[in-house]
C-alpha positions in Angstrom: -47.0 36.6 60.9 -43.9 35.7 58.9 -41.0 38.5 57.7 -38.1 37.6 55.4 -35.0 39.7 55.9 -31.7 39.9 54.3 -28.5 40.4 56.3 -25.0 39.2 56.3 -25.5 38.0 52.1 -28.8 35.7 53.3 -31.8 36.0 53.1 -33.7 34.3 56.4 -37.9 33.9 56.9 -38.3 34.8 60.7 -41.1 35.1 63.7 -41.4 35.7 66.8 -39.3 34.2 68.8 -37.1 32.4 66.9 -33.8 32.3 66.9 -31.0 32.3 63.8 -27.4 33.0 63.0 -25.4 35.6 61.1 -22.0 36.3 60.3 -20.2 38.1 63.1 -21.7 41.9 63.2 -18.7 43.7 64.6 -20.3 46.7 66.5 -22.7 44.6 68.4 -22.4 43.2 71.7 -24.7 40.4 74.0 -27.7 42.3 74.9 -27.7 44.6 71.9 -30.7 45.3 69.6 -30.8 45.5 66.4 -34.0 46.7 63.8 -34.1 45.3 60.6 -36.5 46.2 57.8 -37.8 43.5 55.9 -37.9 42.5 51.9 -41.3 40.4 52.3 -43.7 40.4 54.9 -46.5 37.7 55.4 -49.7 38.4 58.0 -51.9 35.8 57.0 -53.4 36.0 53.4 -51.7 39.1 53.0 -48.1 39.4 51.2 -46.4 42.9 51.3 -43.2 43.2 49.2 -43.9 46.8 47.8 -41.1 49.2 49.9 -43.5 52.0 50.8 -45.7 49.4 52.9 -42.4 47.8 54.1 -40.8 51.0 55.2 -43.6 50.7 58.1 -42.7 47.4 59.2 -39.5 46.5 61.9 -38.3 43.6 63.2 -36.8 43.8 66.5 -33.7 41.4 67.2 -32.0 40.9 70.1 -28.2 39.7 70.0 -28.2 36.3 72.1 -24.3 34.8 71.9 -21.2 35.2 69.6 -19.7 31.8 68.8 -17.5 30.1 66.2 -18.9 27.6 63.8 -18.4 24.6 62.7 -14.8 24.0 61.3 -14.1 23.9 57.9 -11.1 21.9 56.9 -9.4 21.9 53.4 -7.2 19.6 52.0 -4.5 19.6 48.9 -2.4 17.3 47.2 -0.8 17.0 44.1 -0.1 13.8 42.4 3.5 12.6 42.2 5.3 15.4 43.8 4.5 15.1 47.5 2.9 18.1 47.5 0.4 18.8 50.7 -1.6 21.5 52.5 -4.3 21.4 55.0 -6.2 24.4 55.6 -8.6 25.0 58.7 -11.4 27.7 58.8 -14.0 28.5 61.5 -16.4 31.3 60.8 -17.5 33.9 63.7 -21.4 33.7 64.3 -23.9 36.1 66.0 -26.7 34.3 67.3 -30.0 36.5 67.4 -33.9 36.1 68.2 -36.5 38.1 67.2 -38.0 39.8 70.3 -41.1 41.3 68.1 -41.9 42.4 64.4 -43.7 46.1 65.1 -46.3 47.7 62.5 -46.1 51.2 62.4 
């Protein structure tokens, strides 16, 4: 039993029980839970992408950890004129795992 959902911009295939990462979702803590409906949902030979159907699935994520990622570091230079900029960036992740994906 397979879902695809889409949040944060992505679009992720989970079960149960695994675990993926999102940007940071501001209003949630560690422990929270979150339902998310799904855009595709796979339960053996069966594919369900019309909404209707979908509207009666959930899946049921639990928020794990909030951690930075991996840094992103940017560097410029111009030819000639001694020009030079570095630029860091690390992006702020919610971990999550899907406790369960419920059929209503």
């Amino acid at each position: 039993m397979y879902a695809f959902i889409e949040i944060g911009g992505k679009q992720i295939k989970v079960k149960e029980g695994s675990r993926f990462s999102v940007f940071r979702i501001k209003d949630k803590k560690v422990g929270d839970e979150i339902e998310l409906k799904p855009i595709c949902f796979l339960d053996g030979n069966e594919i369900i992408t019309e909404r209707e159907k979908l509207n009666n699935i959930s899946v049921i994520c639990e928020v794990i950890e909030e951690k930075k990622g991996k840094k992103i570091y940017v560097f410029r230079k111009t030819a000639k004129t001694g020009y030079r900029r570095g630029i860091g960036h690390r992006d702020r992740l919610t971990i999550l795992k899907v406790k369960s994906i419920v059929k209503k």
